[in-house]
VMD Tcl script that builds the backbone (N, CA, C; Angstrom):
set m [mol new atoms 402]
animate dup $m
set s [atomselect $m all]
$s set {name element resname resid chain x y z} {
  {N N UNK 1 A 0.829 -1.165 0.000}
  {CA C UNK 1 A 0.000 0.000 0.000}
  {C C UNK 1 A 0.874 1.228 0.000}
  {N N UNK 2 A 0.601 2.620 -0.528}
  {CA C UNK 2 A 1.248 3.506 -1.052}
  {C C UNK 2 A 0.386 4.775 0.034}
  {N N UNK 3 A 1.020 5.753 0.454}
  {CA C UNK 3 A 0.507 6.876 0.804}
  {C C UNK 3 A 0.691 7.695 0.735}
  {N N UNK 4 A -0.013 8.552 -0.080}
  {CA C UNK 4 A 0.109 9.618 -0.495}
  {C C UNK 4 A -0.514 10.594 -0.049}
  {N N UNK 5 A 0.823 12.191 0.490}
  {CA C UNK 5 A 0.089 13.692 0.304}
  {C C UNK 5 A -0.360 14.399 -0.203}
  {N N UNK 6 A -1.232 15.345 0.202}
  {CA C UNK 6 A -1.910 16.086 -1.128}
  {C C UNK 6 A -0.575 17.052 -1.751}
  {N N UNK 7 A -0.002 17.245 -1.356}
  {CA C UNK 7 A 1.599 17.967 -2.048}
  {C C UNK 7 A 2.030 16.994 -2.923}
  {N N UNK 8 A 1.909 16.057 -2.989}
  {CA C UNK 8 A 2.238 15.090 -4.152}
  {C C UNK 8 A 1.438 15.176 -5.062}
  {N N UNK 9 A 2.271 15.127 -6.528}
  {CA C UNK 9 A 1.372 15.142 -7.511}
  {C C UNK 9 A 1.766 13.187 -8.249}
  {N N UNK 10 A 1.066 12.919 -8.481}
  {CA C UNK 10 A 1.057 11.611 -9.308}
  {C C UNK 10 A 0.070 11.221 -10.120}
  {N N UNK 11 A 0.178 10.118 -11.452}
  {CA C UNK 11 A -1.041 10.167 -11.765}
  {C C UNK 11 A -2.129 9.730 -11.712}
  {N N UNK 12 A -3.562 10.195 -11.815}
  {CA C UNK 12 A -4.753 9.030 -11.637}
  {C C UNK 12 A -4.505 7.836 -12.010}
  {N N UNK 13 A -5.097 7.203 -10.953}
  {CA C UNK 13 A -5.157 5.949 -10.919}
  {C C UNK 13 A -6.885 5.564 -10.190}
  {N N UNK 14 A -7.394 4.946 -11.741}
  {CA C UNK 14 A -9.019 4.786 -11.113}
  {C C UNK 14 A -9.332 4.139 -10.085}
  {N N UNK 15 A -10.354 4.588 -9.322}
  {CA C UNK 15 A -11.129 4.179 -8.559}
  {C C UNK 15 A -11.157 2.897 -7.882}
  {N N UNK 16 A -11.598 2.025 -9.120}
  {CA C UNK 16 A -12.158 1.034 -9.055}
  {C C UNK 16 A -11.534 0.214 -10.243}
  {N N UNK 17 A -10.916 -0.708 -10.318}
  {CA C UNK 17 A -10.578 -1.623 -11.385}
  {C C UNK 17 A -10.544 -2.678 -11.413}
  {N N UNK 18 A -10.311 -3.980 -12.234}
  {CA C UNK 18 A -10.678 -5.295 -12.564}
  {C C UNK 18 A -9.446 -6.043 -11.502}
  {N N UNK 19 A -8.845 -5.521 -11.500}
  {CA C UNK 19 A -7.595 -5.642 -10.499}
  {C C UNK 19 A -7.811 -5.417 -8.962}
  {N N UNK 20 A -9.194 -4.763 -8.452}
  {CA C UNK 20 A -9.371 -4.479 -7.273}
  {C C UNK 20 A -8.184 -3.368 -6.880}
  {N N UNK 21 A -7.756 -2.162 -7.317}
  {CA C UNK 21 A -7.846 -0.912 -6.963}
  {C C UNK 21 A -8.342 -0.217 -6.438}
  {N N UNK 22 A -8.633 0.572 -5.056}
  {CA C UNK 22 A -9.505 1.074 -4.851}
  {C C UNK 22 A -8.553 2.431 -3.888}
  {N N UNK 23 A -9.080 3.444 -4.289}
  {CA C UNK 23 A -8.673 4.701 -3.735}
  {C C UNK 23 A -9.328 5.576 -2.582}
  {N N UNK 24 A -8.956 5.572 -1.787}
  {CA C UNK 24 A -9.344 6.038 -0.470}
  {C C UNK 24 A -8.375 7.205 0.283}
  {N N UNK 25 A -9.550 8.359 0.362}
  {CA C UNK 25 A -8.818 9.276 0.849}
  {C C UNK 25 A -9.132 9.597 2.506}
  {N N UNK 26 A -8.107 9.965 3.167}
  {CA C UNK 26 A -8.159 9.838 4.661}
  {C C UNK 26 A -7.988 11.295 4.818}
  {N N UNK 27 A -9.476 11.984 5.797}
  {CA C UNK 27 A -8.802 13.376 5.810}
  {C C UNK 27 A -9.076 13.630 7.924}
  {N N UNK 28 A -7.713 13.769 7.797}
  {CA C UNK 28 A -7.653 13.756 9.434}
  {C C UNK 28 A -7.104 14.975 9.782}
  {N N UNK 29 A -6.905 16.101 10.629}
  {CA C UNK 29 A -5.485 16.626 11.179}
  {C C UNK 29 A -4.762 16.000 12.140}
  {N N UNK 30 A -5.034 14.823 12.298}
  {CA C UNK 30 A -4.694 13.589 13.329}
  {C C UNK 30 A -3.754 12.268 12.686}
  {N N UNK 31 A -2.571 12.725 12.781}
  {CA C UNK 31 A -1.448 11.506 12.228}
  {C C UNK 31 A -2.210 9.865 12.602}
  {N N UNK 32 A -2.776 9.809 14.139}
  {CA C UNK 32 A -2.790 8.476 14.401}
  {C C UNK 32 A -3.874 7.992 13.364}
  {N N UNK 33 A -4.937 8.929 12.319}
  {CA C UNK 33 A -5.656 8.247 11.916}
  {C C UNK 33 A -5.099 7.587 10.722}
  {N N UNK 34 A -4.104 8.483 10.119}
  {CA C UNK 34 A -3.262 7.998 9.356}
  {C C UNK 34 A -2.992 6.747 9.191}
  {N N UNK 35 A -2.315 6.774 10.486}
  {CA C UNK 35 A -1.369 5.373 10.762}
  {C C UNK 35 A -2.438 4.494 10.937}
  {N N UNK 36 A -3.425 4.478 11.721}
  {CA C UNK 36 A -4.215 3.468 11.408}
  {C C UNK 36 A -4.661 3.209 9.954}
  {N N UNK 37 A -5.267 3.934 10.002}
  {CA C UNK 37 A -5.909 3.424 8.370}
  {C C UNK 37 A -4.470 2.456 7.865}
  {N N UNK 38 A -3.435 3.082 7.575}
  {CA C UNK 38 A -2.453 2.488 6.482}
  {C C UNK 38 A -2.200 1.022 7.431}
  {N N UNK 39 A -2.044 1.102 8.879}
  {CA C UNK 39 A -1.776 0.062 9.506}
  {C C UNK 39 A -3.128 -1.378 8.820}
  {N N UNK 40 A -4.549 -0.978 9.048}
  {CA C UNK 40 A -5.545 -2.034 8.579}
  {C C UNK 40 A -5.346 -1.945 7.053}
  {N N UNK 41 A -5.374 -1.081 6.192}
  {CA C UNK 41 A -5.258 -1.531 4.990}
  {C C UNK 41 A -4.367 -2.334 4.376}
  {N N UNK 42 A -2.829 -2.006 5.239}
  {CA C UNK 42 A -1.702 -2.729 4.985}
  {C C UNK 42 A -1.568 -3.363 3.590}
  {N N UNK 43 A -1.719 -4.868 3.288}
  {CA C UNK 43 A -0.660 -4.967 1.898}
  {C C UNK 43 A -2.052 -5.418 0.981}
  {N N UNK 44 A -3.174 -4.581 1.018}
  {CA C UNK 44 A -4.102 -4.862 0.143}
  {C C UNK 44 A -3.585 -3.821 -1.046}
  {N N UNK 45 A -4.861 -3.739 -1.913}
  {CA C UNK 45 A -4.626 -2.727 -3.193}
  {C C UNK 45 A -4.712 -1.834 -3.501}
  {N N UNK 46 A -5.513 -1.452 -2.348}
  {CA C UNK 46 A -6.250 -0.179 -1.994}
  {C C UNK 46 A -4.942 1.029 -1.673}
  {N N UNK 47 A -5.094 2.210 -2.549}
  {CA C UNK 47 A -4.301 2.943 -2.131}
  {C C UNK 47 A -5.235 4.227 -1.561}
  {N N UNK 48 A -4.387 4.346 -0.284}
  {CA C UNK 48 A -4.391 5.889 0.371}
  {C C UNK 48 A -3.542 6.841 0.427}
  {N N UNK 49 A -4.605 7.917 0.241}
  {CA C UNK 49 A -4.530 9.412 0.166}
  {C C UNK 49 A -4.266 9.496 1.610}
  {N N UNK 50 A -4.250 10.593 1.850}
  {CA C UNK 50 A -4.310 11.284 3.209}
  {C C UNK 50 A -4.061 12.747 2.981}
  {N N UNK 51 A -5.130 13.870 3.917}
  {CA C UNK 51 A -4.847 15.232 3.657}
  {C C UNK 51 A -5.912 15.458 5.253}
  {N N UNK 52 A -4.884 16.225 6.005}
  {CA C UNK 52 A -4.619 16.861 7.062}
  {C C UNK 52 A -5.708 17.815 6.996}
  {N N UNK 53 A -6.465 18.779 5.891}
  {CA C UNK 53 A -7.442 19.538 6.335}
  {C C UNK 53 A -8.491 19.471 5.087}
  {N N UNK 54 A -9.049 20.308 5.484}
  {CA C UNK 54 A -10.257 20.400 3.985}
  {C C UNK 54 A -9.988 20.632 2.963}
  {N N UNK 55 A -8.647 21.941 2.876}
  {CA C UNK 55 A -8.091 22.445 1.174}
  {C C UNK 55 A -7.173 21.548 0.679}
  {N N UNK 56 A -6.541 20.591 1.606}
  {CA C UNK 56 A -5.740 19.738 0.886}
  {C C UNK 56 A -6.683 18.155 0.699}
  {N N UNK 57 A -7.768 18.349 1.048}
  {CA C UNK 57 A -8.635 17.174 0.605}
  {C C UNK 57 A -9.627 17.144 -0.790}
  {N N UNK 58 A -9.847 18.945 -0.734}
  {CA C UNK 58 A -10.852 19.393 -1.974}
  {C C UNK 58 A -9.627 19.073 -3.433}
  {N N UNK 59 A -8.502 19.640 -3.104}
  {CA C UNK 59 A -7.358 19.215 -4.040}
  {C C UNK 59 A -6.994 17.688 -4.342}
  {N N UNK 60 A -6.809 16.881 -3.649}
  {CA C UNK 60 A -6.634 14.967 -3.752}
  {C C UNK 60 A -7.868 14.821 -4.348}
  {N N UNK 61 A -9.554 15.295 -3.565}
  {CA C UNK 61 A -10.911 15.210 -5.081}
  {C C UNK 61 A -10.605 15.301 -6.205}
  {N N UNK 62 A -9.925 16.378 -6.380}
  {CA C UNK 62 A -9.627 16.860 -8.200}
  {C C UNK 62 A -9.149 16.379 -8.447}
  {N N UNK 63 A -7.794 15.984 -7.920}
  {CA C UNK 63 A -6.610 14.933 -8.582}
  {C C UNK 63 A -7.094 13.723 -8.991}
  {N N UNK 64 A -7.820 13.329 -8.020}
  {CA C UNK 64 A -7.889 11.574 -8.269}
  {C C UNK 64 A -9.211 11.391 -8.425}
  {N N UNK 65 A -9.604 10.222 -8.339}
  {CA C UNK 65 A -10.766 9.510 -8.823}
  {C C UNK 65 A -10.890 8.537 -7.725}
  {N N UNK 66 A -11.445 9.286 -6.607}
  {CA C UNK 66 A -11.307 8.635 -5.151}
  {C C UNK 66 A -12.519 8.040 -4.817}
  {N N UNK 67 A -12.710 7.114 -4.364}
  {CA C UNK 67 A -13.931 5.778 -4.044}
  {C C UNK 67 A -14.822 6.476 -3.122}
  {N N UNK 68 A -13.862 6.304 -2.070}
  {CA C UNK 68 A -14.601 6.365 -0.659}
  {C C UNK 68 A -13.734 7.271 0.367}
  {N N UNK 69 A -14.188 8.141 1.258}
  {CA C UNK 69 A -13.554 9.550 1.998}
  {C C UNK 69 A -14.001 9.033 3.046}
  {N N UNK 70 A -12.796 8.654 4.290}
  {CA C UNK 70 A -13.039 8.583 5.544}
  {C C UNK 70 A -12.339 10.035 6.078}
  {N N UNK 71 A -13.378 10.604 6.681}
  {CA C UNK 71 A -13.675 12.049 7.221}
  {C C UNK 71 A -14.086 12.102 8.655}
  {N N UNK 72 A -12.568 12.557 9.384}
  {CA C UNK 72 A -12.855 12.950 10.918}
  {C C UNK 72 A -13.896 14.251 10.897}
  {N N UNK 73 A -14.996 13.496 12.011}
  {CA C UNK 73 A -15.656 14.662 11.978}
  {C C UNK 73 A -15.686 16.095 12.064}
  {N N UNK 74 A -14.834 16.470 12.755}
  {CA C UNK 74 A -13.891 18.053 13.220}
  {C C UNK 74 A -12.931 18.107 11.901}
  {N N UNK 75 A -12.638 19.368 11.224}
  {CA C UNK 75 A -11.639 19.282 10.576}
  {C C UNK 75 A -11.752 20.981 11.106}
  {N N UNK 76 A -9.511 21.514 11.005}
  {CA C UNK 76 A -10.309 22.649 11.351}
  {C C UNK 76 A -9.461 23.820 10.900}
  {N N UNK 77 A -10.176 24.392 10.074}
  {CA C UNK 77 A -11.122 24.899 9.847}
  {C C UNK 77 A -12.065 24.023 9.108}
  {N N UNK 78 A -13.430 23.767 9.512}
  {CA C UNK 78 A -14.446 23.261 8.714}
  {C C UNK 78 A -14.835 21.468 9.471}
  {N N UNK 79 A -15.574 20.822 8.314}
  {CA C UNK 79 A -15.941 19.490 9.336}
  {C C UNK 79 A -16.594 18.749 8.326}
  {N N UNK 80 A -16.767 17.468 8.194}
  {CA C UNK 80 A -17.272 16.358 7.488}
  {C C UNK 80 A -17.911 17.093 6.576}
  {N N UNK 81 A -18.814 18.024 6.656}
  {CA C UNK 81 A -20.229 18.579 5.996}
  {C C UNK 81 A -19.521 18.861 5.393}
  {N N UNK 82 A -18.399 19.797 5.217}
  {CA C UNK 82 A -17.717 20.884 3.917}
  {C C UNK 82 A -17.496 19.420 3.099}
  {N N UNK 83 A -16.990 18.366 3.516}
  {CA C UNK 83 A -16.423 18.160 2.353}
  {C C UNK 83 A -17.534 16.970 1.662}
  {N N UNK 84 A -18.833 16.847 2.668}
  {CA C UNK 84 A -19.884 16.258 1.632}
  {C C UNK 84 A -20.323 17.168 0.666}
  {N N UNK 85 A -20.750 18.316 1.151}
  {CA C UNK 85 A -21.443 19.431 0.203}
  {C C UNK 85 A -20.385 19.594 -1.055}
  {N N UNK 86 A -19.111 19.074 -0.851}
  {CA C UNK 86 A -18.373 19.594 -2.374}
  {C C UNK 86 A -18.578 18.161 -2.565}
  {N N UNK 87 A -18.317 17.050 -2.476}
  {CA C UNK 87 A -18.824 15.563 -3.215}
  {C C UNK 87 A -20.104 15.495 -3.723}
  {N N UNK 88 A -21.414 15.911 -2.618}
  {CA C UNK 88 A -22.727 15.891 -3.422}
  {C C UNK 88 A -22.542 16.362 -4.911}
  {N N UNK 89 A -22.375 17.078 -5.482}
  {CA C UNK 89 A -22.347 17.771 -6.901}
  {C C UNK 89 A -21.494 16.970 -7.428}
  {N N UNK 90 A -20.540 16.290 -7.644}
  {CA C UNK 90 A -20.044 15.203 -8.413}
  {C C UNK 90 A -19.981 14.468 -9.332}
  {N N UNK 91 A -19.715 14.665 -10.113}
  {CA C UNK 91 A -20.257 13.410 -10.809}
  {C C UNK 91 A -18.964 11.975 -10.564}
  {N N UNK 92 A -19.764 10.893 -10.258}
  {CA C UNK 92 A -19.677 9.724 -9.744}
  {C C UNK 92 A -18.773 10.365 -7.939}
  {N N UNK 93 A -19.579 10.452 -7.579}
  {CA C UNK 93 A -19.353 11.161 -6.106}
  {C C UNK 93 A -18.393 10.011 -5.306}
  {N N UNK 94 A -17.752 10.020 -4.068}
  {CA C UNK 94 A -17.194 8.836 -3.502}
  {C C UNK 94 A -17.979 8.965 -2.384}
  {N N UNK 95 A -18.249 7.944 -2.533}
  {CA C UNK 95 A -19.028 7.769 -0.543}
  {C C UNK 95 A -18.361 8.528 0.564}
  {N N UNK 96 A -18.546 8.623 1.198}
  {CA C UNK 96 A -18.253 9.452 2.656}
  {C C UNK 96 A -18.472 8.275 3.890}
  {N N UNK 97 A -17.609 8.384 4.915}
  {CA C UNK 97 A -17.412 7.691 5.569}
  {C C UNK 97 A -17.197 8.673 7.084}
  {N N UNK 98 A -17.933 8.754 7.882}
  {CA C UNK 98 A -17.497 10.068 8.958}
  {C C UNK 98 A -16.989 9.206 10.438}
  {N N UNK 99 A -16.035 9.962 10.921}
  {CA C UNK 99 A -14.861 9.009 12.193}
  {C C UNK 99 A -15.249 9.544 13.058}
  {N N UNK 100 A -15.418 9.397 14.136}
  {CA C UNK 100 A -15.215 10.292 15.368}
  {C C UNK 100 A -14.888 9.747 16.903}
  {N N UNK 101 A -14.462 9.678 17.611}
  {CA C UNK 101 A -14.004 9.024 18.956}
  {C C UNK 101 A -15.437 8.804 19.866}
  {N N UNK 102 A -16.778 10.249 19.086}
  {CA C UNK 102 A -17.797 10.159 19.858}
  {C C UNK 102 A -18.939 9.678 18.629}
  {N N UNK 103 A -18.665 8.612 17.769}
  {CA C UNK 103 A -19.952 7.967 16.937}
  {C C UNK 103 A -21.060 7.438 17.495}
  {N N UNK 104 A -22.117 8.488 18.068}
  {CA C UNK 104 A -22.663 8.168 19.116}
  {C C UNK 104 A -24.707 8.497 18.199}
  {N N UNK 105 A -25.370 8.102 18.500}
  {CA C UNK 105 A -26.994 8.352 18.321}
  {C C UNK 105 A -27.381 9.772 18.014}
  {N N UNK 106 A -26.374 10.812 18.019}
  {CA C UNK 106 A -26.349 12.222 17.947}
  {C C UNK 106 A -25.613 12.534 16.264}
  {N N UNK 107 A -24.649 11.810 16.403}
  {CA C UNK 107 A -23.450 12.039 15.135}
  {C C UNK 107 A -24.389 11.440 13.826}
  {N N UNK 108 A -24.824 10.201 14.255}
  {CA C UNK 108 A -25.972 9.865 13.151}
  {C C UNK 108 A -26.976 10.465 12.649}
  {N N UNK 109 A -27.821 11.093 13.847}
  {CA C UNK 109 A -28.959 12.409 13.309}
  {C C UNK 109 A -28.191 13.452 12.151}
  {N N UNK 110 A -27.015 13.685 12.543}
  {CA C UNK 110 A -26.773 14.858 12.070}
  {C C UNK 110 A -25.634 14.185 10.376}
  {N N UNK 111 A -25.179 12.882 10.214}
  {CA C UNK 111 A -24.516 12.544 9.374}
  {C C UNK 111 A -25.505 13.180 7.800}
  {N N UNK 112 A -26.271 13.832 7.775}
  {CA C UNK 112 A -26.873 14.173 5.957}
  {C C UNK 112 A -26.123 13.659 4.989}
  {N N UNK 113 A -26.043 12.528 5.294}
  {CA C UNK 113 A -26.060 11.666 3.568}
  {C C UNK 113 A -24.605 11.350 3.602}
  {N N UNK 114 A -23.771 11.228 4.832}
  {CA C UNK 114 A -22.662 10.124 5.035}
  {C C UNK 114 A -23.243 8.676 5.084}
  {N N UNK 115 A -21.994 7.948 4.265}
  {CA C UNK 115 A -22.354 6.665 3.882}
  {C C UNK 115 A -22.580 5.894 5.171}
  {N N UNK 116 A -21.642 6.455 6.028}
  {CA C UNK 116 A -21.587 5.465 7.750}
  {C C UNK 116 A -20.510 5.835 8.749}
  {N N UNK 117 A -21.254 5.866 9.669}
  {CA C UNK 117 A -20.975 6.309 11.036}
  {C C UNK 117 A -19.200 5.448 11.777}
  {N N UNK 118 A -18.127 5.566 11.644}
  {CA C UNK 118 A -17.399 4.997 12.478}
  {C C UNK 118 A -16.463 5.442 13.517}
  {N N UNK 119 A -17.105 4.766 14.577}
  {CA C UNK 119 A -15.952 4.843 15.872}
  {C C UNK 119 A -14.572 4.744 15.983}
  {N N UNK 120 A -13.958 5.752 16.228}
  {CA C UNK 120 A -12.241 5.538 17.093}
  {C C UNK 120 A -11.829 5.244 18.438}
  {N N UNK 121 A -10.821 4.450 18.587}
  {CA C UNK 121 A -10.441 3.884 17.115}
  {C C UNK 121 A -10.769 2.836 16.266}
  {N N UNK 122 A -10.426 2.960 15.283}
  {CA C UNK 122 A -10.912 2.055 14.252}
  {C C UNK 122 A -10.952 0.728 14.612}
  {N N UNK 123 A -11.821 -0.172 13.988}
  {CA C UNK 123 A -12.167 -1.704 14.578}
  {C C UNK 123 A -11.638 -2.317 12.992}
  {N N UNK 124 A -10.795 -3.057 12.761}
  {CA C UNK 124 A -9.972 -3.387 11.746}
  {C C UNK 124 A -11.746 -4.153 10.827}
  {N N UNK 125 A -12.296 -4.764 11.462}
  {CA C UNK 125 A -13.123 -5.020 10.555}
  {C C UNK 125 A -14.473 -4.380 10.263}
  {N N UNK 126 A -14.910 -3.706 11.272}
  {CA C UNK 126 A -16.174 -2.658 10.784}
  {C C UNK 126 A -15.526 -1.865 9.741}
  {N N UNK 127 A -13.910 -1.104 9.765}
  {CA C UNK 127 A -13.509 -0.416 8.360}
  {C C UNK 127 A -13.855 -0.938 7.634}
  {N N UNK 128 A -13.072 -2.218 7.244}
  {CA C UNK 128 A -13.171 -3.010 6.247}
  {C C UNK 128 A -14.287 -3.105 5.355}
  {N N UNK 129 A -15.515 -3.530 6.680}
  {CA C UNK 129 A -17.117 -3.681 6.124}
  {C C UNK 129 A -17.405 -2.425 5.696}
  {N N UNK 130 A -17.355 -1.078 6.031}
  {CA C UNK 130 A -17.964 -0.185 6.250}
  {C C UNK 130 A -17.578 0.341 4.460}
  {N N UNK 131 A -15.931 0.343 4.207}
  {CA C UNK 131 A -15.455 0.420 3.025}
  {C C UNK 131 A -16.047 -0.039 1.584}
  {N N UNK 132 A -15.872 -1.586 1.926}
  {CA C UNK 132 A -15.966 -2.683 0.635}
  {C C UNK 132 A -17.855 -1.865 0.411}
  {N N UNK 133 A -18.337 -1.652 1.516}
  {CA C UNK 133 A -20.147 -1.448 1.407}
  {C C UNK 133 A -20.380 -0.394 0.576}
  {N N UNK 134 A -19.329 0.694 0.809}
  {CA C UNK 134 A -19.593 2.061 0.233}
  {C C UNK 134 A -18.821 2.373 -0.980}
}
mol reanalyze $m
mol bondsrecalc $m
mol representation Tube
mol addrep $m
């Protein structure tokens, strides 16, 4: 598995391919989510992104042709919502995936059209499920 900053430029590489490719962008200001994610994804095919705030996540959108966005809920400046409201308009949008330490009966009311709710830290296989689903 490969990880890449949004300061990196490289080239698309789709989505989704016959090869099981799949592109996933991680937007944390939190290294450990980093490391997790890359820790469970480890030596699958799936490559991750990673971008520390919202402007370096709206930039990895443009670049790539990204699946699925696991999005700490806090980003800051801004929070999960900024970066659904720029995916809604999309064309072929990537699912949204929202993190939070408090994924609690509250975070769900308020998720508008995140694919799914997950707790930190990460449970190596609810990612997994939560991913392959979205």
């Amino acid at each position: 598995m490969r990880t890449v900053s949004a300061s990196e430029r490289t080239p698309t590489i789709f989505a989704t391919s016959p090869t099981g490719i799949l592109n996933i962008l991680s937007v944390s200001p939190l290294d450990a989510d980093h490391l997790s994610l890359k820790t469970i994804i480890g030596v699958s095919t799936w490559i991750l992104y990673k971008a520390r705030d919202l402007v370096s996540a709206l930039v990895l959108l443009q670049q790539h042709d990204i699946a699925v966005v696991l999005c700490e809920r806090y980003l800051w400046p801004g929070s999960y919502i900024d970066v659904l409201e720029y995916i809604y308009d999309q064309p072929n949008a990537p699912s949204l995936v929202v993190a939070s330490r408090l994924a609690d009966e509250r975070l769900w009311a308020l998720n508008l059209g995140a694919w799914d709710v997950l707790a930190k830290p990460f449970d190596r296989n609810e990612l997994l499920r939560s991913v392959k689903s979205a």
